[in-house]
C-alpha positions as CSV (number, residue, x, y, z in Angstrom):
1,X,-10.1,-11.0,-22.6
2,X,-7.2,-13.7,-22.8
3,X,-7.9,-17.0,-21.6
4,X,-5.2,-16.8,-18.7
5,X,-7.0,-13.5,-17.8
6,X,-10.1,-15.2,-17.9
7,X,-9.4,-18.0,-16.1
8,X,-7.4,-15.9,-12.9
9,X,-10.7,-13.7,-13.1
10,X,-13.6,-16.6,-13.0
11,X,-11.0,-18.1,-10.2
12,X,-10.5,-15.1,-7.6
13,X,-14.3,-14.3,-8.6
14,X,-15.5,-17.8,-7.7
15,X,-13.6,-17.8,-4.5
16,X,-14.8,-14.3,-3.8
17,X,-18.3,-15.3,-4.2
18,X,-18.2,-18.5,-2.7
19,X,-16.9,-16.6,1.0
20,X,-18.8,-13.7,0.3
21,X,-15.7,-11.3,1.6
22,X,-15.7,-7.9,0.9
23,X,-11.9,-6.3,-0.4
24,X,-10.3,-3.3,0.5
25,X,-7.7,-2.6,-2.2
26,X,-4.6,-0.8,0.4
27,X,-2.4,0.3,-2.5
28,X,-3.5,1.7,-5.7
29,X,-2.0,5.0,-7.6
30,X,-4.3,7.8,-9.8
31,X,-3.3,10.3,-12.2
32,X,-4.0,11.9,-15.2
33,X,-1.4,11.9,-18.2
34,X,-4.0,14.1,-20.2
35,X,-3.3,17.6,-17.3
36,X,-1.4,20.6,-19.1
37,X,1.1,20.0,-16.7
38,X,1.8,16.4,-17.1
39,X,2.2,14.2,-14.6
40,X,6.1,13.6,-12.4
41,X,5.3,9.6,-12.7
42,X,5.0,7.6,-14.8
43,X,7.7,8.7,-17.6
44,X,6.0,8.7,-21.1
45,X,8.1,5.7,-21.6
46,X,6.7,3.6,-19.8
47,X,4.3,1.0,-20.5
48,X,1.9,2.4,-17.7
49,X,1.5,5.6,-19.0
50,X,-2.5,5.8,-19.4
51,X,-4.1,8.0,-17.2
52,X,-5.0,6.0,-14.1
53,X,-8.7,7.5,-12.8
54,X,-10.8,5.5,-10.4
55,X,-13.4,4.8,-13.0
56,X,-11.3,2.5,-15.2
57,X,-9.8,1.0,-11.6
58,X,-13.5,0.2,-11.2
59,X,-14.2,-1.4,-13.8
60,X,-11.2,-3.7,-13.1
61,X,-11.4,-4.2,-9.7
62,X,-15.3,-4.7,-9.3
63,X,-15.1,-8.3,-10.6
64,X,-13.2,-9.5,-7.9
65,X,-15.3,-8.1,-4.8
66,X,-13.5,-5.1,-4.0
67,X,-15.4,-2.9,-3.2
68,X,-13.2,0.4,-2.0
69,X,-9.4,1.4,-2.5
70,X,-6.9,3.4,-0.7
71,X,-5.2,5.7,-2.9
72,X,-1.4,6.0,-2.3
73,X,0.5,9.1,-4.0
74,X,2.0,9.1,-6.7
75,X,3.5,12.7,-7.0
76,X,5.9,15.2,-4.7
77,X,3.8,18.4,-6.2
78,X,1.8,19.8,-3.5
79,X,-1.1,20.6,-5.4
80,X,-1.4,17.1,-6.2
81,X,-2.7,16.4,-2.9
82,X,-6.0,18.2,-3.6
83,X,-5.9,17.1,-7.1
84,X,-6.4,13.4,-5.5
85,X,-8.9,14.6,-3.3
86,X,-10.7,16.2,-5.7
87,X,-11.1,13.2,-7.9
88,X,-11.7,10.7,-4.8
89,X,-14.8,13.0,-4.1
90,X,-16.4,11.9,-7.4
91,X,-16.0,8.5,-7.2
92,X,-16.9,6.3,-3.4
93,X,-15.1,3.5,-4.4
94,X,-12.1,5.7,-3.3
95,X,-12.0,5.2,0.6
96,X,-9.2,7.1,1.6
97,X,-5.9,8.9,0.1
98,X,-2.2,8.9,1.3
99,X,-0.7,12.2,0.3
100,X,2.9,13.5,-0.3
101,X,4.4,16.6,2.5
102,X,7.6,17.4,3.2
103,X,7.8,16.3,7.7
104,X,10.6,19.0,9.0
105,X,9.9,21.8,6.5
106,X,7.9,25.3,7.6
107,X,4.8,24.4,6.0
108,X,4.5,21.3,7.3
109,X,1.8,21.8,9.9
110,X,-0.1,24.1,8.8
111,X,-0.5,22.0,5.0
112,X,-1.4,18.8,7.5
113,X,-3.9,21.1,9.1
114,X,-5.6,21.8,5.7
115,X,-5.7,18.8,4.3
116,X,-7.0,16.8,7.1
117,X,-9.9,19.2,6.9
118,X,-11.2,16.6,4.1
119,X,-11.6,13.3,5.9
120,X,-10.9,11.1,3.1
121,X,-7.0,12.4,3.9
122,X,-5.2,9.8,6.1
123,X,-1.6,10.7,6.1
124,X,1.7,10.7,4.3
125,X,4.1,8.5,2.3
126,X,7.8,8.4,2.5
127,X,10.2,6.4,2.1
128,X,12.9,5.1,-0.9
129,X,11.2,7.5,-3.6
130,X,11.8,11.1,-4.6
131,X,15.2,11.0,-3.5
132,X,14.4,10.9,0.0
133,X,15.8,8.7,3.1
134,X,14.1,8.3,6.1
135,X,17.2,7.3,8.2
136,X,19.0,10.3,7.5
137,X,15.9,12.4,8.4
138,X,15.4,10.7,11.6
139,X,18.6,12.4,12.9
140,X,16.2,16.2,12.5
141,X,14.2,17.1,15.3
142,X,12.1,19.4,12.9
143,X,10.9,16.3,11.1
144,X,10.5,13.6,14.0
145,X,8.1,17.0,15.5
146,X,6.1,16.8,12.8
147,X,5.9,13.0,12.6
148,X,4.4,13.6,16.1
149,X,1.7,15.8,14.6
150,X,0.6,13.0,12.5
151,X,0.9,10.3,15.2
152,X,-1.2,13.2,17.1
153,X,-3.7,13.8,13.9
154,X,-4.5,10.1,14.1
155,X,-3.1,10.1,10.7
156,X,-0.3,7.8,9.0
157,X,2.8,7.2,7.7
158,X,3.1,4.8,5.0
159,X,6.7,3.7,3.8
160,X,7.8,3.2,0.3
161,X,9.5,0.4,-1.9
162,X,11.5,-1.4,1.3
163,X,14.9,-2.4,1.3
164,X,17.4,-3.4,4.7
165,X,18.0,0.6,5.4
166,X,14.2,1.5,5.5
167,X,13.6,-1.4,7.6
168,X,15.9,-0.3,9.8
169,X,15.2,3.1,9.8
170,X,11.1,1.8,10.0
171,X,12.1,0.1,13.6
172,X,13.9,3.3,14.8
173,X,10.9,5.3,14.1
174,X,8.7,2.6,16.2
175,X,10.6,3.7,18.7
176,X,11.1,6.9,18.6
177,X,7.0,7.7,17.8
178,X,5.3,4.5,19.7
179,X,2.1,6.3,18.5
180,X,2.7,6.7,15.2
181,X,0.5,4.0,13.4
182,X,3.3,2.9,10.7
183,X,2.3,0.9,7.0
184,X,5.0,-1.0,5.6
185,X,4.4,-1.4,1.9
186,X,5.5,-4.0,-1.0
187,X,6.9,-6.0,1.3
188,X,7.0,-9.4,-0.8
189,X,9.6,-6.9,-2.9
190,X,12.2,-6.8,0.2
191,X,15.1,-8.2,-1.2
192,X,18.0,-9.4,2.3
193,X,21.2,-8.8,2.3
194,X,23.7,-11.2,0.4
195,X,25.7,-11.1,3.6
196,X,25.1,-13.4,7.1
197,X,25.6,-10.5,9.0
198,X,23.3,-8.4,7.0
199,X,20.4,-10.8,7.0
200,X,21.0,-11.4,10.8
201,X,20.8,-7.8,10.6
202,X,17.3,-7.4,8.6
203,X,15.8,-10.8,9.9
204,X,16.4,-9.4,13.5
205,X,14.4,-5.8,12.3
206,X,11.6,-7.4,11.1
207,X,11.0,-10.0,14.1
208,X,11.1,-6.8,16.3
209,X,8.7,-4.8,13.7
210,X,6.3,-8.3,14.2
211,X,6.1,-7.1,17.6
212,X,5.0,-3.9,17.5
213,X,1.2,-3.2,17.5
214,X,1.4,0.3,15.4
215,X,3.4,-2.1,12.4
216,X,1.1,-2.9,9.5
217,X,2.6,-4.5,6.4
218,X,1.2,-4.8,3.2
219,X,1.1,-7.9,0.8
220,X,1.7,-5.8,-2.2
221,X,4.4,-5.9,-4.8
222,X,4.2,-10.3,-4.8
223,X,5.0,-10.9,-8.4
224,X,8.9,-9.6,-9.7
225,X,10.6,-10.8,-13.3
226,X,13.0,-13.3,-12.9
227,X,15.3,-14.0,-15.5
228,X,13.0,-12.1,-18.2
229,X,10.0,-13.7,-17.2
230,X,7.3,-13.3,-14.7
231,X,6.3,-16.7,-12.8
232,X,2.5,-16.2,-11.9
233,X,2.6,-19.8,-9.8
234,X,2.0,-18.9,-5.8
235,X,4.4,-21.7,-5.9
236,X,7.6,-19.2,-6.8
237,X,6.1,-16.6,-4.1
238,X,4.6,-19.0,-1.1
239,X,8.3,-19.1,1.1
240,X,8.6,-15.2,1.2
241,X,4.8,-14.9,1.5
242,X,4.9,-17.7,4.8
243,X,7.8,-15.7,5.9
244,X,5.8,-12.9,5.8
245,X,2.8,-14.1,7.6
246,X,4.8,-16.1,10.2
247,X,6.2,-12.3,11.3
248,X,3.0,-10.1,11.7
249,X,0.8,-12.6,11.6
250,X,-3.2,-12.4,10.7
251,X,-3.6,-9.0,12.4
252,X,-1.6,-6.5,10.9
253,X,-1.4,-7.5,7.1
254,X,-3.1,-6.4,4.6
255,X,-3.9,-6.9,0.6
256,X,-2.5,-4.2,-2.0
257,X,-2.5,-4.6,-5.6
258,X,-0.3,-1.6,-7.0
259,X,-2.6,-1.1,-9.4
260,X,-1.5,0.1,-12.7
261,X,2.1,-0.3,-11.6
262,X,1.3,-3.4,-11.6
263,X,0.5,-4.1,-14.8
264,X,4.5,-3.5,-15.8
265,X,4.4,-7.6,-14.6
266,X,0.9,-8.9,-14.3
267,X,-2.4,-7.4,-15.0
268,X,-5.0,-7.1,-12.1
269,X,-6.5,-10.7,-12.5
270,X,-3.2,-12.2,-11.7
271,X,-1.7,-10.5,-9.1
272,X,-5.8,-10.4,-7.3
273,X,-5.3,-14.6,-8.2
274,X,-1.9,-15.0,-6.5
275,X,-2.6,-13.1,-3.3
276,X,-6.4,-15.0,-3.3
277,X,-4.6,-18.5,-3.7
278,X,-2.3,-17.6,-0.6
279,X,-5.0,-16.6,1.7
280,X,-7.0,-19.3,0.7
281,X,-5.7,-21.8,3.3
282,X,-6.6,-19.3,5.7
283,X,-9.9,-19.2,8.2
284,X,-12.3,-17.2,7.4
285,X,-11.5,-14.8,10.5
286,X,-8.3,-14.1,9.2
287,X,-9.0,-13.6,5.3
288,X,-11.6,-10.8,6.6
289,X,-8.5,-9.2,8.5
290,X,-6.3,-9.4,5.6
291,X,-9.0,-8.1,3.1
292,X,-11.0,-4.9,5.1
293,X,-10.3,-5.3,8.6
294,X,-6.8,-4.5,9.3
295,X,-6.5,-1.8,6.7
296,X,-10.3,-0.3,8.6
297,X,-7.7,-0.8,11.7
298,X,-4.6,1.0,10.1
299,X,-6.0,3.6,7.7
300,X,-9.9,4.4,9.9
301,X,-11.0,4.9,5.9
302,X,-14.4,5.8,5.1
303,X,-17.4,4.2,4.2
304,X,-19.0,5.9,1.5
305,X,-20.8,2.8,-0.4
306,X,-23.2,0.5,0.8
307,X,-21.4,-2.5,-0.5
308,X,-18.5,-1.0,2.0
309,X,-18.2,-3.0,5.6
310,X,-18.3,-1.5,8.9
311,X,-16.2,-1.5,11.4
């Protein structure tokens, strides 16, 4: 192991230990480049592409106290909803998966209806990947329907890779579907508009997002490349992650690594590190929220392990 690695690792574990705070990883991806048919992501360019199977997350994440992760898709092929499902079965450290459907197509419910059948299933992504845009959609009655079906399955809707538009489009949705129990992720990557009136714009979304109960928002996606290098110092992150905090505040965020995607800027030690140094300053009430309880809140995952809490 690298001495930088080793440090950030005895350092998140020493903090871990010391409070004694069990972790809920919100945001972590699985597949399997070694399948016949491949995988959609990630390209066999990239320097991510090594199959991503909850044993070798174990391994990684143990080490740090988490103890469970929630499973995010990674793929617009149907099948690779049970394919997900099928490995989370085999391993309890999995506590939950988001899958990938289609809201506003014919097959819609009755695929919802299936896969909720297996209560590890706890809702849907979409968002800015796959091509799709959820402000456009939100102008179909088909699809806000069948976002109703998952506000009314107790299920929910996690967003993807935020920018101004989805933000927007996120606040609409709030509105439209008060019931709908709505995850923004990777919100540390939300990038405002250069513009005044644009930032008065997204500023003004988020404050009203703060204010809505059904909001969660992850702390996922902290570290970015600037100028061809990654800065690993909370330092660089703390203004966007106090922003961050001052909006939803202590009960409606929640930790996510990305794991492996990830590891394209840090590896898991680093980005665990970063997000451990900015709840530090915390009370102890509010790291428990930000580590298990708001995600138990948000997702109702499943216990499976001992080592698991309880709501």
């Amino acid at each position: 192991m690298k001495r930088r690695q080793f440090l950030s690792t005895a350092f998140a574990g020493a903090l871990a230990a010391a409070e004694n705070i069990p972790v809920i990883d919100s945001h972590i991806h699985l597949f399997d480049v070694a399948r016949p048919q491949g995988v959609p992501w990630p390209p066999k360019d990239s320097p991510i592409y090594k199959s991503a199977l909850p044993s070798r997350y174990r391994q990684i994440a143990l080490r740090h106290g988490v103890v469970g992760a929630i499973e995010i898709e990674c793929s617009p092929w149907f099948a690779d909803n049970q394919w997900v499902l099928d490995i989370a079965r085999k391993d309890s450290i999995v506590v939950g998966t988001i899958g990938d459907l289609e809201p506003g197509t014919s097959g819609f419910a009755k695929q919802l209806e299936g896969l909720h059948r297996n209560q590890l299933f706890r809702g849907i992504r979409y968002g800015n990947i796959w091509d799709r845009d959820l402000g456009k959609k939100l102008a179909e009655p088909a699809f806000v329907d069948d976002l109703k079906l998952l506000a009314s399955a107790r299920l929910v809707l996690d967003t993807a890779n935020p920018d101004p538009a989805l933000i927007h489009a996120v606040v609409r949705l709030s509105e439209l579907i008060p019931s709908l129990t709505i995850i923004v992720d990777h919100l540390p990557e939300l990038t405002p508009p250069n513009d005044t009136a644009g930032r008065k714009v997204c500023d003004a979304d988020l404050r009203l997002l703060g204010q809505r109960a059904q909001v969660f928002a992850k702390i996922s996606g902290i570290v970015r490349k600037v100028d061809g290098r990654v800065p690993l110092d909370l330092a660089f992150y703390q203004d966007r992650l106090d922003h961050i905090w001052g909006t939803f505040g202590a009960d409606r965020l929640m930790f996510g690594s990305d794991w492996p995607n990830s590891d394209q800027w840090a590896e898991y030690p680093d980005v665990f590190r970063l997000a451990q140094e900015f709840i530090a300053r915390k009370d102890t009430a509010s790291k428990e929220k930000f580590y298990w309880k708001n995600s138990l809140r948000a997702y109702r995952w499943v216990k499976r392990d001992a080592r698991q809490p309880a709501g």
